[in-house]
C-alpha positions as CSV (number, residue, x, y, z in Angstrom):
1,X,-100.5,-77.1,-95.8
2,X,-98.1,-75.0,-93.7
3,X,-99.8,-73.1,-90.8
4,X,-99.6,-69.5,-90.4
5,X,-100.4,-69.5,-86.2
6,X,-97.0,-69.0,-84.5
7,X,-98.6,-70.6,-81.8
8,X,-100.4,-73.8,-82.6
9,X,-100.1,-75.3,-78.9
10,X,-102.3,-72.6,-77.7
11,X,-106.3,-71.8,-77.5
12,X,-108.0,-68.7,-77.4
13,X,-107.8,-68.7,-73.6
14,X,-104.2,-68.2,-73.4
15,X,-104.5,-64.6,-75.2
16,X,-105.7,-61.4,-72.6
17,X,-108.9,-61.0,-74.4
18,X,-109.6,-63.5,-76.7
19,X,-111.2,-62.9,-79.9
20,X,-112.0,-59.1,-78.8
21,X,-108.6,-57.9,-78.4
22,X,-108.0,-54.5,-79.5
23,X,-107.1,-53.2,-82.6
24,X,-105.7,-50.0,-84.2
25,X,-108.2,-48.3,-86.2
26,X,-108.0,-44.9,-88.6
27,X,-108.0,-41.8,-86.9
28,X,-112.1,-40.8,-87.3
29,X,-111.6,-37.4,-88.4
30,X,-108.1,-37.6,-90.2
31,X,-107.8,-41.4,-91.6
32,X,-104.5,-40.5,-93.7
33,X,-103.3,-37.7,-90.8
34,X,-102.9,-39.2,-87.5
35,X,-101.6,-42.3,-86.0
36,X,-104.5,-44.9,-85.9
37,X,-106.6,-44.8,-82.9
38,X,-108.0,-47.5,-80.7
39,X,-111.3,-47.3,-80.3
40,X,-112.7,-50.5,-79.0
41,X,-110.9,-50.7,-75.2
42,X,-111.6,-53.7,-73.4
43,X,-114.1,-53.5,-70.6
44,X,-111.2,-54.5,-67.9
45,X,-108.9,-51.7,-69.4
46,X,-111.7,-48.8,-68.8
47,X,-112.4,-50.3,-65.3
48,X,-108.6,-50.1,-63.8
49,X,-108.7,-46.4,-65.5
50,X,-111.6,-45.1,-63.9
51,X,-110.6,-46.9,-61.0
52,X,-107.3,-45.0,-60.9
53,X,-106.9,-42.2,-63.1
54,X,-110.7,-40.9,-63.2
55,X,-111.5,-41.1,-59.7
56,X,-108.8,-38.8,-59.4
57,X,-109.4,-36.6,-61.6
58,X,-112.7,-35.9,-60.6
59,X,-111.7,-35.5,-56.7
60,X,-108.6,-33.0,-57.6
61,X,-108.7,-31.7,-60.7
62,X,-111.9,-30.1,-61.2
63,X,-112.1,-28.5,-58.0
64,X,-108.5,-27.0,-58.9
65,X,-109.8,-25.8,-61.9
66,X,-112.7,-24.2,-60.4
67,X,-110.7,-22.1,-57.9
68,X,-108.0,-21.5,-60.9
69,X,-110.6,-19.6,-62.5
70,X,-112.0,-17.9,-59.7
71,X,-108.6,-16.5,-59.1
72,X,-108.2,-16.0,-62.6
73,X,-111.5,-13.6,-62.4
74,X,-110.9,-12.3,-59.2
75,X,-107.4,-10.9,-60.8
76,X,-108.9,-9.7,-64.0
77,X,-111.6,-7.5,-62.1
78,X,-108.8,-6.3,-59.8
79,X,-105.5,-5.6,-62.0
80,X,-107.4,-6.2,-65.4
81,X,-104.2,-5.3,-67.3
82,X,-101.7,-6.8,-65.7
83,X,-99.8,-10.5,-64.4
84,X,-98.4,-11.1,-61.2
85,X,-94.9,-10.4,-60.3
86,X,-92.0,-12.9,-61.6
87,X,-88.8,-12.9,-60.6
88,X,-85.9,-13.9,-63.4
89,X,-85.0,-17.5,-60.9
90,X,-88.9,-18.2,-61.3
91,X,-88.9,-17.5,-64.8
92,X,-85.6,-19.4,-66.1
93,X,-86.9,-22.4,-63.3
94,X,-90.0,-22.3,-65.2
95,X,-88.3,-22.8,-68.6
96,X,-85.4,-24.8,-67.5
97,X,-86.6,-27.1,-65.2
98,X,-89.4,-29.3,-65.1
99,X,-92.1,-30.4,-68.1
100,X,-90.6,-27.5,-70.1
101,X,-86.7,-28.5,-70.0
102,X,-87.6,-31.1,-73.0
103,X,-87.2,-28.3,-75.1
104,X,-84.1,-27.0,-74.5
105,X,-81.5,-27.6,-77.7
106,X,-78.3,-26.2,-79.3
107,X,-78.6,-22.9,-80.8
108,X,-79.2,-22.9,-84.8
109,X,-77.7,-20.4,-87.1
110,X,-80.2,-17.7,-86.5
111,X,-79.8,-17.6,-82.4
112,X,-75.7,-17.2,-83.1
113,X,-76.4,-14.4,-85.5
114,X,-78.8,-12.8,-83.0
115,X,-77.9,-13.1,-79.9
116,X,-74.2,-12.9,-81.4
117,X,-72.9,-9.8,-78.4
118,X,-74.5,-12.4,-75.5
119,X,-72.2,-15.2,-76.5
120,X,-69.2,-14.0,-74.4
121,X,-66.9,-16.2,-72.0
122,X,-67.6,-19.8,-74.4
123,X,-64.8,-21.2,-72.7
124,X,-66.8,-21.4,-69.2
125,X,-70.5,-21.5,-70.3
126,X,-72.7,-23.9,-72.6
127,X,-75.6,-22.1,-74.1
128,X,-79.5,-23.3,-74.6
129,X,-82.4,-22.2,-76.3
130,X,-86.0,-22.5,-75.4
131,X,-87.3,-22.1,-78.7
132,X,-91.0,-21.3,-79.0
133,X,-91.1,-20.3,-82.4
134,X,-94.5,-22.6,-83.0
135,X,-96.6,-19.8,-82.2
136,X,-95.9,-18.5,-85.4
137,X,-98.5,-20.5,-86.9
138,X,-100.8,-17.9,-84.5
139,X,-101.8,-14.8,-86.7
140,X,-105.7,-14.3,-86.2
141,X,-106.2,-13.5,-82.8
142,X,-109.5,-11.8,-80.9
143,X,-109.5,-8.0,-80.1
144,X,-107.5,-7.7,-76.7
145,X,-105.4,-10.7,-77.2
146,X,-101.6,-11.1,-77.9
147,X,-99.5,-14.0,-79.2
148,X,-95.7,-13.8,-80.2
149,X,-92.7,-16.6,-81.2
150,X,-89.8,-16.3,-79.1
151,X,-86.6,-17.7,-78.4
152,X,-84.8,-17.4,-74.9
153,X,-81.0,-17.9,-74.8
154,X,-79.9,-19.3,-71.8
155,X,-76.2,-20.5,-70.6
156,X,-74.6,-22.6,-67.8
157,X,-71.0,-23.6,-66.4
158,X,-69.6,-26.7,-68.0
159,X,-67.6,-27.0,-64.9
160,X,-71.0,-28.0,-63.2
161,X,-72.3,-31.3,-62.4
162,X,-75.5,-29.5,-62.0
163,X,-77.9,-28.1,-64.6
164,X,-78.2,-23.9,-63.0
165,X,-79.1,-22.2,-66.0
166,X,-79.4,-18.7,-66.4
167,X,-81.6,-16.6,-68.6
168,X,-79.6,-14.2,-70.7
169,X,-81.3,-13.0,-73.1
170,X,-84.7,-13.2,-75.3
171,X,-86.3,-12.0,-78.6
172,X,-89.8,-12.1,-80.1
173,X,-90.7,-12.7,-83.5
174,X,-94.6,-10.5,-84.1
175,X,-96.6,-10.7,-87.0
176,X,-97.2,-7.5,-88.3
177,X,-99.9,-8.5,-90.7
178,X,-97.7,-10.0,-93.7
179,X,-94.3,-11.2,-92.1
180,X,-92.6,-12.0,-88.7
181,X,-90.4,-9.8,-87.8
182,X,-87.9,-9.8,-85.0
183,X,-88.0,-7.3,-81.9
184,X,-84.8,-6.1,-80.3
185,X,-83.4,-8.6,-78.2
186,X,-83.8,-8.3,-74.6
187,X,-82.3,-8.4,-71.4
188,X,-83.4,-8.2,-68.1
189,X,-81.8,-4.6,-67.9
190,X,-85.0,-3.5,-70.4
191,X,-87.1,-3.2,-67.3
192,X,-90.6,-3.3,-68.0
193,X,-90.0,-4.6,-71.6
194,X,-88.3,-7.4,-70.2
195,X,-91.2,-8.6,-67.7
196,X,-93.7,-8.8,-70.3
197,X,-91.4,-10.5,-73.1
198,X,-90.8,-13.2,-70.3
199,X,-94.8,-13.7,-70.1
200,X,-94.8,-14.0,-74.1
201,X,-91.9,-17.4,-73.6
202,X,-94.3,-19.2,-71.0
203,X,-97.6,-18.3,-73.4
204,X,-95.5,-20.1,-76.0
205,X,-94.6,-22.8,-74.0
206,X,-97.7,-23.8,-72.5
207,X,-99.3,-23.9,-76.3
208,X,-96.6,-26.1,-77.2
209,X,-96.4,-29.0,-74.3
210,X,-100.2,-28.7,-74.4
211,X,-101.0,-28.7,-78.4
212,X,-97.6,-30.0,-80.3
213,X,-95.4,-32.1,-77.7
214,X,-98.2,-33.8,-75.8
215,X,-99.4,-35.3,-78.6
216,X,-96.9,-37.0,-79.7
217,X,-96.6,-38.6,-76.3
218,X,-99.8,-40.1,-76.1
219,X,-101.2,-41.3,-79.5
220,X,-98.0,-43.4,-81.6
221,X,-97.9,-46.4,-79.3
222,X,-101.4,-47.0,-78.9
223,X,-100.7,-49.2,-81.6
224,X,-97.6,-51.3,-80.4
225,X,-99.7,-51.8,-76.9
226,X,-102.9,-52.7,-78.4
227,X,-101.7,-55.1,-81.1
228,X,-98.8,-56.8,-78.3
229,X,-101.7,-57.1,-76.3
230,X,-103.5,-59.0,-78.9
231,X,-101.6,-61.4,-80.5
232,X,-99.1,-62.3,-77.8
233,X,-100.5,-65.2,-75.4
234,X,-100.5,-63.5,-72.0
235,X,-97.2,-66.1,-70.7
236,X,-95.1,-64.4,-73.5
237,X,-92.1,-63.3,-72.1
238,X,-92.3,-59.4,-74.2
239,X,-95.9,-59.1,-73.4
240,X,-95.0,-59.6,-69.6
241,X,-92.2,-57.3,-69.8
242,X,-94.5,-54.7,-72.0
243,X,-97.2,-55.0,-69.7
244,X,-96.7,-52.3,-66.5
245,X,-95.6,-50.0,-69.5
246,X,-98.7,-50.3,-71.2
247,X,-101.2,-50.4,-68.0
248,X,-103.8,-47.8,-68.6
249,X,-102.2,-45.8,-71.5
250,X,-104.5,-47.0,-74.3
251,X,-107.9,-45.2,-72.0
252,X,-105.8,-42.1,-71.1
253,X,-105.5,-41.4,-74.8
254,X,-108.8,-41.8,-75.5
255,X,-110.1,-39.6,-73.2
256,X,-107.5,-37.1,-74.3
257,X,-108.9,-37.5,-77.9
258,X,-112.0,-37.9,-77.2
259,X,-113.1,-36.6,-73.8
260,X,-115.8,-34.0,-73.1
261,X,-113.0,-31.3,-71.8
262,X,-110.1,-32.1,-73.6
263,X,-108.3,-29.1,-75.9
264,X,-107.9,-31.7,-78.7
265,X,-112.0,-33.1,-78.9
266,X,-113.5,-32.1,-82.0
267,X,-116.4,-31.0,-80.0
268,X,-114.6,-29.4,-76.8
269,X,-116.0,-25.6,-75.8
């Protein structure tokens, strides 16, 4: 009879965790939703993330948060109705630079049709959106709060080497109890209309790194880096290539799944 082990010449000793190696598992609360989960992290794993990542987090972040919200409070007891100034380079750095650059993409259809008298000079400029239409899953909201889609048309030179966009133009999509509906587009020439439609771009972005994005970053390859690390004897060429790819990754998604403060815990405050 034909053996099935691809590596005969080998013990249990030559694999990173021996018979406890981990394993992808179905997602607890959504087996046929989500990418399986690992749940059973080696001991070693949860001891180089503590070590490095939690230690961390501990020192810097929670102080930061702290004095974010006491900032936050001090601002809503003193200017309860408003947001600090933003200039139109701090707003179009914000969306065109940075974490939230990943979502810049040609323009569809409906961005030509809308923003169709912004589209002027094609010859010299490329044009972007930041499209932030996800928030129109958003329609149930507390008393006092806002929420709107938007999409932000943005251009730069193609004679550039260098990615200076600039902000041109922006419309909102509200919910006005049955359907979207689109607002008038807006330019920075609206004044006052134009400062807060900018503040309704960055609300959308922020859901959508934190809540669509970002989770597709972190769970899928739980399951290539806990099954490499499994059945691949720890001389294997791919696993020692894999390997300061893989460091740490399978505890930083668990915590974001299942730690005490995390947006996405099925338990979180």
């Amino acid at each position: 009879m034909m053996s099935n082990n691809p590596f005969p010449d080998l013990s249990i000793d030559d694999f990173l965790y021996g018979h406890e190696g981990p394993w992808p598992q179905p997602s607890r609360d959504h087996p046929f939703g989500l990418a399986p989960g690992i749940y059973q992290i080696p001991d070693a794993e949860w001891a180089d993330w503590k070590a490095k990542i939690g230690e961390y987090y501990l020192k810097n972040s929670v102080p930061f948060g702290l004095e974010a919200a006491a900032a936050a409070a001090s601002m809503a007891t003193s200017n309860p109705f408003d947001y600090p100034a933003m200039t139109d380079a701090e707003f179009t750095t914000l969306v065109s630079e940075g974490l939230f650059s990943k979502f810049l993409s040609p323009l569809d259809d409906y961005e030509r049709r809308v923003f169709a008298d912004y589209l002027t000079d094609t010859d010299r400029y490329e044009y972007w959106k930041a499209d932030y239409t996800c928030m129109r899953v958003v329609r149930q909201l507390y008393p006092g709060e806002a929420a709107c889609a938007s999409v932000t048309l943005l251009r730069r030179l193609k004679s550039e080497q260098t990615f200076n966009y600039e902000a041109v133009a922006l419309i909102l999509q509200v919910w006005d109890g049955q359907q979207f509906v689109d607002s008038e587009v807006f330019t920075n020439a609206d004044g006052e209309a134009w400062r807060v439609a900018r503040y309704f771009v960055l609300q959308g972005a922020i859901h959508r790194i934190n809540l669509i994005d970002h989770t597709e970053v972190h769970f899928p390859p739980d399951a290539i880096n806990a099954i490499s690390k499994t059945v691949l004897p720890k001389d294997n060429l791919v696993l020692r290539l894999l390997q300061p790819h893989l460091w740490l990754s399978m505890c930083v998604n668990n915590t974001v799944l299942e730690g005490q403060r995390s947006l996405i815990n099925r338990n979180t405050w």
